[in-house]
Backbone bond lengths (Angstrom), bond angles and torsions (degrees), N, CA, C in turn:
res aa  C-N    CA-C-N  psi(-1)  N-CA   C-N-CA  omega(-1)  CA-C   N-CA-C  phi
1 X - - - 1.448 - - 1.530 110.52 -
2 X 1.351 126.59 -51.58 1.238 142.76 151.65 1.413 115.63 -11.55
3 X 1.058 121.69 -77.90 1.685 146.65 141.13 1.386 109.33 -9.92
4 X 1.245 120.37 -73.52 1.493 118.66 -171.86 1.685 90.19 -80.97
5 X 0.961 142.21 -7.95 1.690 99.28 178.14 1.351 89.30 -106.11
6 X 1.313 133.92 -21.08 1.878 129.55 163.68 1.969 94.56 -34.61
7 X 1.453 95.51 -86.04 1.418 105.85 -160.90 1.840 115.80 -49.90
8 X 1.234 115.36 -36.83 1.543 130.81 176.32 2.149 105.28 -59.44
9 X 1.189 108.70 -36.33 1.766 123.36 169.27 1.750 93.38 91.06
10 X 1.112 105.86 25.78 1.773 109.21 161.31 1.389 116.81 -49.94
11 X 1.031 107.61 119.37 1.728 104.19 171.24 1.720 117.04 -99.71
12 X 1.712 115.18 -2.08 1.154 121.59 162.57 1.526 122.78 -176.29
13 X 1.531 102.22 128.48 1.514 116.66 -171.87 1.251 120.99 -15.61
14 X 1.476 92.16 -36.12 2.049 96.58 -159.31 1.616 90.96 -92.13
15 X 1.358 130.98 11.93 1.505 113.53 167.51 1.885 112.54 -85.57
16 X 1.234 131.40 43.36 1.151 147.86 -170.95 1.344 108.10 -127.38
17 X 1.683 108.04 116.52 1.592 124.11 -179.46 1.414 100.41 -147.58
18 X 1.306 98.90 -178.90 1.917 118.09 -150.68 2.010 82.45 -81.88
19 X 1.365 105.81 139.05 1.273 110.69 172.27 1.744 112.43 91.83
20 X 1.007 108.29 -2.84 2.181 101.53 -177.77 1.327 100.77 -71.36
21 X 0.841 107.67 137.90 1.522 128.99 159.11 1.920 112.16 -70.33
22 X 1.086 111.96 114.42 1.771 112.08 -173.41 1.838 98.39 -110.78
23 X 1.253 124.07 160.09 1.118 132.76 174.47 1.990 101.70 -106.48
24 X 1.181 98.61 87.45 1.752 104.40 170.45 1.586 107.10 -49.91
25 X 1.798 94.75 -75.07 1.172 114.23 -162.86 2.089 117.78 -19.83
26 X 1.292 102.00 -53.77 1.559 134.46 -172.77 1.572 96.34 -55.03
27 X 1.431 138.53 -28.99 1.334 163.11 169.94 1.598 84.70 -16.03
28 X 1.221 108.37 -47.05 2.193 95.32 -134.43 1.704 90.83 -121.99
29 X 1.718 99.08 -10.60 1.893 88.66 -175.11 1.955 96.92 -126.01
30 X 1.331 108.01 21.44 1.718 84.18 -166.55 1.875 94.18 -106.20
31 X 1.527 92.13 134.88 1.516 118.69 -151.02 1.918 89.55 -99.32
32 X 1.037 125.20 2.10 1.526 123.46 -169.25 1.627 122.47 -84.53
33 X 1.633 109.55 110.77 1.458 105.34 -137.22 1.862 85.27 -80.83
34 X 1.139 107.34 163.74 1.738 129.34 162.18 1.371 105.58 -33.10
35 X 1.308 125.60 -46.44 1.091 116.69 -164.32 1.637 120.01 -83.49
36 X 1.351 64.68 -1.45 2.404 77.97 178.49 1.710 112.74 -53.83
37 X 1.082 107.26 -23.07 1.338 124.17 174.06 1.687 135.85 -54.09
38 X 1.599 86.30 -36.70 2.011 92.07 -163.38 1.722 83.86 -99.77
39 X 1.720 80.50 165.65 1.765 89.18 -177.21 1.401 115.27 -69.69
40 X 1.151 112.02 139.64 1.442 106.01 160.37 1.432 112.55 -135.91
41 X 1.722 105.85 163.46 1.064 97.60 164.75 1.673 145.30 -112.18
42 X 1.373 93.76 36.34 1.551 115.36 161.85 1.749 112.39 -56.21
43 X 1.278 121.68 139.12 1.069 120.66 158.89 1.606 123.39 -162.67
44 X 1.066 111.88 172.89 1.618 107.30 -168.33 1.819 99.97 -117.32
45 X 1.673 109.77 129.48 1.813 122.07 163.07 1.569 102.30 -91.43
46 X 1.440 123.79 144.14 1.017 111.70 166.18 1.717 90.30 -120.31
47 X 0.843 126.40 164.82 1.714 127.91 -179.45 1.466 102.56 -138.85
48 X 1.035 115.20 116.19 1.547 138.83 162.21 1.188 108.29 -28.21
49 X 1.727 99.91 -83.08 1.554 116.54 -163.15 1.426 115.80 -68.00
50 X 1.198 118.09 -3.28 1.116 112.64 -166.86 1.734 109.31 -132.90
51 X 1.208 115.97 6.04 1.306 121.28 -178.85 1.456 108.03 61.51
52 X 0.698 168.76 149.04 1.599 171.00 -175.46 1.585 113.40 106.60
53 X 1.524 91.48 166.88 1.551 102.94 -159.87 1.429 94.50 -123.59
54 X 1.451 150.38 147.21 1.296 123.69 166.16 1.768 88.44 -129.68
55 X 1.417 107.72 148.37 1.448 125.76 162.52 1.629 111.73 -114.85
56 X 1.637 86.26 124.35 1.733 96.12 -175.50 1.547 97.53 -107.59
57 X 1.384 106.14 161.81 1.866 110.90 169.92 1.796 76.03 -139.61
58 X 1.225 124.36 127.11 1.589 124.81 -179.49 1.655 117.20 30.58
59 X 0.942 106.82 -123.77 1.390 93.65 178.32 1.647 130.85 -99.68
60 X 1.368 98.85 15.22 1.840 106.13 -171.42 2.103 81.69 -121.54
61 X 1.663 83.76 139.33 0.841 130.63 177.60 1.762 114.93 -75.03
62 X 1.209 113.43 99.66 1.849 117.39 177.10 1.193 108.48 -63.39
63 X 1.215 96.00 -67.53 1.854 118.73 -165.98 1.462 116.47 -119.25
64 X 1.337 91.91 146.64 1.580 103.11 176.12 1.491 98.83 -152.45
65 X 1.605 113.16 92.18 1.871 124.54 165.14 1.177 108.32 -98.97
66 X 1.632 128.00 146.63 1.048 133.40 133.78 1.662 126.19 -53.46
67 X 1.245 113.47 136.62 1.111 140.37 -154.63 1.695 116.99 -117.81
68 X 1.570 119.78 121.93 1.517 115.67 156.67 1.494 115.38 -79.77
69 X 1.591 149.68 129.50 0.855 131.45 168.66 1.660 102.97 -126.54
70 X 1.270 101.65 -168.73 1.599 98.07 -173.83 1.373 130.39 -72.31
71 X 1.425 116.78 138.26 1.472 129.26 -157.82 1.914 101.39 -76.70
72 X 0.955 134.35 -178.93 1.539 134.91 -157.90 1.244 106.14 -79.02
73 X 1.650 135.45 -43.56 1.165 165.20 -167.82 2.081 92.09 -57.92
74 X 1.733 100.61 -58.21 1.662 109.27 -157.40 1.647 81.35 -120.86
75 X 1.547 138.80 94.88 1.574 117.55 164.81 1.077 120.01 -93.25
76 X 0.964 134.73 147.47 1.474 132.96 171.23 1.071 122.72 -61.17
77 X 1.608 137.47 133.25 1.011 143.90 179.76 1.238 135.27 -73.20
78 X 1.394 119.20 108.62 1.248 118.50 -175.22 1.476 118.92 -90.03
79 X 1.688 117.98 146.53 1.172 114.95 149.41 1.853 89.81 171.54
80 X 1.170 109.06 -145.08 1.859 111.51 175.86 1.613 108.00 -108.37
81 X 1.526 104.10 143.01 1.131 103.50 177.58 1.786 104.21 -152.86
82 X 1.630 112.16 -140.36 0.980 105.50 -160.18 1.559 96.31 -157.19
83 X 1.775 135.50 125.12 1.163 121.15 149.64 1.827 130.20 -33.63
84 X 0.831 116.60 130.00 1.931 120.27 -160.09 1.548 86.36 -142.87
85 X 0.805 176.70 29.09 1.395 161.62 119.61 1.870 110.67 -149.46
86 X 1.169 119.49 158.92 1.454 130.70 -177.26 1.613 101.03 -137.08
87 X 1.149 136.37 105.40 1.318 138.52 152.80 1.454 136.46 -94.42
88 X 1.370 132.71 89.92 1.373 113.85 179.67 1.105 138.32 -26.12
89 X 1.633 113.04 -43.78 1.263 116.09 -170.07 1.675 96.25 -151.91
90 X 1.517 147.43 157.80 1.494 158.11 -170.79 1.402 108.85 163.14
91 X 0.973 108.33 141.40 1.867 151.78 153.62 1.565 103.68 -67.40
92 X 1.603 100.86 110.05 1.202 101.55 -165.60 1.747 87.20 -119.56
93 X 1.615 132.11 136.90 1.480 111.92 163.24 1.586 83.11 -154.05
94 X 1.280 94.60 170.07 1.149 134.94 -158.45 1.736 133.18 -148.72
95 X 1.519 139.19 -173.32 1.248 103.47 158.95 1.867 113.35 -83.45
96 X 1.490 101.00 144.94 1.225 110.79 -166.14 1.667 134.27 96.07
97 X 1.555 101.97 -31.41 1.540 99.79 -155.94 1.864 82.08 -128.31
98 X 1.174 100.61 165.17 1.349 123.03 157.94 1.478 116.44 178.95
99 X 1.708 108.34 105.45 1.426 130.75 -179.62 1.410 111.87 -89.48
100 X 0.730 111.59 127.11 1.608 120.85 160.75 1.504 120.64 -100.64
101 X 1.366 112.82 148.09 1.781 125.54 -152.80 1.262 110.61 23.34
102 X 1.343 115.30 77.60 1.384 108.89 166.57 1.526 111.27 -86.05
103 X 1.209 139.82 95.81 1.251 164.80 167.47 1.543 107.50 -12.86
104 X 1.467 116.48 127.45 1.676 110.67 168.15 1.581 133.23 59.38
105 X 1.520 95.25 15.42 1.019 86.96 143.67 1.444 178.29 -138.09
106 X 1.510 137.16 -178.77 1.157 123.75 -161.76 1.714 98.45 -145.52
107 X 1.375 74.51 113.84 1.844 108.23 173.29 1.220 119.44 -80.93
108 X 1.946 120.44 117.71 0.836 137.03 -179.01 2.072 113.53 -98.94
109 X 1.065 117.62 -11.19 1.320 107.68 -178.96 1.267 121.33 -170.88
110 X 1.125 102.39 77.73 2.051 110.30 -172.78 1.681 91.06 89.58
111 X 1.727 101.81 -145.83 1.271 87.19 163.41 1.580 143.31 -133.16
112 X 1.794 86.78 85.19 1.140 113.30 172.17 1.979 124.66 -87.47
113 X 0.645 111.10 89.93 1.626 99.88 179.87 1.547 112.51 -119.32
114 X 1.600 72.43 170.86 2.183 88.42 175.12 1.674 100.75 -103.34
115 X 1.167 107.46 134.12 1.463 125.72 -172.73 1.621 121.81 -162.04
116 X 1.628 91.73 153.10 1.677 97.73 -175.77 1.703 118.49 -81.48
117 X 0.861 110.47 122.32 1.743 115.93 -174.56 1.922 114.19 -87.04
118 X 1.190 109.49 106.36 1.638 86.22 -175.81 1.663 86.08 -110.52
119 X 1.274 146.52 28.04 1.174 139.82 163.68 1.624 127.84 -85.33
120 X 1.667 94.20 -23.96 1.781 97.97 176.10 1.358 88.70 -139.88
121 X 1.779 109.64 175.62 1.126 138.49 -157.58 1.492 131.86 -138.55
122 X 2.076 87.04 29.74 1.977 109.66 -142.05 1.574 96.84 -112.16
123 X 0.679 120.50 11.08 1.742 126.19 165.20 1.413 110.47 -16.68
124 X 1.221 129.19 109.69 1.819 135.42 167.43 1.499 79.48 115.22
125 X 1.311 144.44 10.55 1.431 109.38 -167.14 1.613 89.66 -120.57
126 X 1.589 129.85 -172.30 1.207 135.98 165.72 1.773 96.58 -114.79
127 X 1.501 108.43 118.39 1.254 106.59 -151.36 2.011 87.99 -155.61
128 X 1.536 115.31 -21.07 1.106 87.45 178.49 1.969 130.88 -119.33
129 X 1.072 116.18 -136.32 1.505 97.62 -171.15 1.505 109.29 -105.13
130 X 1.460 109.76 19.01 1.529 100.55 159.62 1.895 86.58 141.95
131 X 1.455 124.49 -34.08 1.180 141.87 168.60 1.548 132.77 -47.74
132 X 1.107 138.96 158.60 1.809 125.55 -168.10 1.390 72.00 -129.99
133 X 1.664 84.28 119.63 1.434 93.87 159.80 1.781 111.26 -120.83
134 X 1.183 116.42 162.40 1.756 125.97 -179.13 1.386 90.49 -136.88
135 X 1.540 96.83 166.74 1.687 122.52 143.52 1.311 119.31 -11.19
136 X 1.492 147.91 110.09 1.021 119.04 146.31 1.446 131.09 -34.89
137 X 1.273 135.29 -21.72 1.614 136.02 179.82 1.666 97.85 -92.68
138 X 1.240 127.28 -19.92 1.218 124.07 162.88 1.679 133.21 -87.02
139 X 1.304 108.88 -31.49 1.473 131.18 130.89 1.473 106.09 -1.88
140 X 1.664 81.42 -90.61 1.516 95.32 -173.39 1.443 130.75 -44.99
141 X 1.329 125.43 -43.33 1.382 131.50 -145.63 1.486 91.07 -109.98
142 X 1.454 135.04 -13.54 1.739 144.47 137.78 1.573 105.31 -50.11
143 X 0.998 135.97 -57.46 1.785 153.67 -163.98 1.316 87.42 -64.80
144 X 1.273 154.04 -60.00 1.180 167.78 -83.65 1.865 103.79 -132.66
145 X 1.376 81.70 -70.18 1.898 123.12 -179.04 2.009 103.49 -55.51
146 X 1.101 96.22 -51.63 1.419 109.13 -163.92 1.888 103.67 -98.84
147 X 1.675 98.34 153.09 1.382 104.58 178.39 1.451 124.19 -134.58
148 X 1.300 129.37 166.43 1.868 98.32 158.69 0.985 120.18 -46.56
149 X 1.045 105.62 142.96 1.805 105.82 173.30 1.879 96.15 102.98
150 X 1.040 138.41 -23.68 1.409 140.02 171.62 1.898 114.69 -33.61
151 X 1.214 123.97 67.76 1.881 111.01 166.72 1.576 104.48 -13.42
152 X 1.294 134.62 142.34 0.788 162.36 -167.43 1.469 119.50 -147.79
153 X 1.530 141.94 77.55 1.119 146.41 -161.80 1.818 112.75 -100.16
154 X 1.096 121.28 93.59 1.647 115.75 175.80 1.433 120.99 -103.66
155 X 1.562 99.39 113.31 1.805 88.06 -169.17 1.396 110.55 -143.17
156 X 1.133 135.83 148.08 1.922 145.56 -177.53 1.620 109.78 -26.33
């Protein structure tokens, strides 16, 4: 039970009524620790203009990656949001595309996420379909760093 209201992003038992939709599946693979819950003040900038990603923990700065984000056609959406799912690995498609294991990632808004790209090699550029992509080795060690519950700030 524990499990499903971890993986579902319940913040309390008694939010359960006739008709919810629960995520079973996530039962046996969802990696999202307990502590995803309490506030923190870790959070992730992504910057448009400047390609880069920044990871804050209060006011010192973790990380600083360059970033693919979305090309003019697909842009990425800016404004504040919130990590909402963490996936190791997913098949992401769309019209046109369909990737398989795209590595690390964790979707902040529909489906927008930050994720590791091992298909291109275009970092600083606006190159993808609306998505922040990094390094897979940077991917990772963001995936790692960050939790549900992660602020997520994307702005010009």
């Amino acid at each position: 039970m524990l499990n499903l209201i971890r993986c579902n992003w319940i913040r309390r038992s008694g939010n359960f009524w006739t008709g919810i939709l629960l995520m079973f599946v996530a039962l046996l693979s969802c990696s999202t620790p307990a502590s995803a819950y309490n506030s923190s003040s870790r959070r992730i900038q992504v910057d448009l203009s400047d390609q880069r990603l920044y990871a804050w923990e209060g006011k010192n700065l973790v990380y600083s990656m360059r970033v693919s984000t979305g090309k003019r056609s697909t842009p990425t959406r800016t404004g504040r949001f919130t990590i909402q799912t963490k996936l190791r690995t997913t098949r992401m498609r769309g019209r046109n595309y369909n990737i398989a294991d795209v590595p690390y990632t964790m979707y902040y808004s529909g489906d927008y996420a930050i994720h590791g790209a091992y298909w291109h090699n275009r970092f600083g550029r606006r190159v993808s379909r609306g998505c922040v992509n990094l390094p897979v080795r940077q991917a990772r060690k963001l995936y790692n760093w960050a939790s549900v519950g992660t602020r997520v700030v994307v702005n010009q």
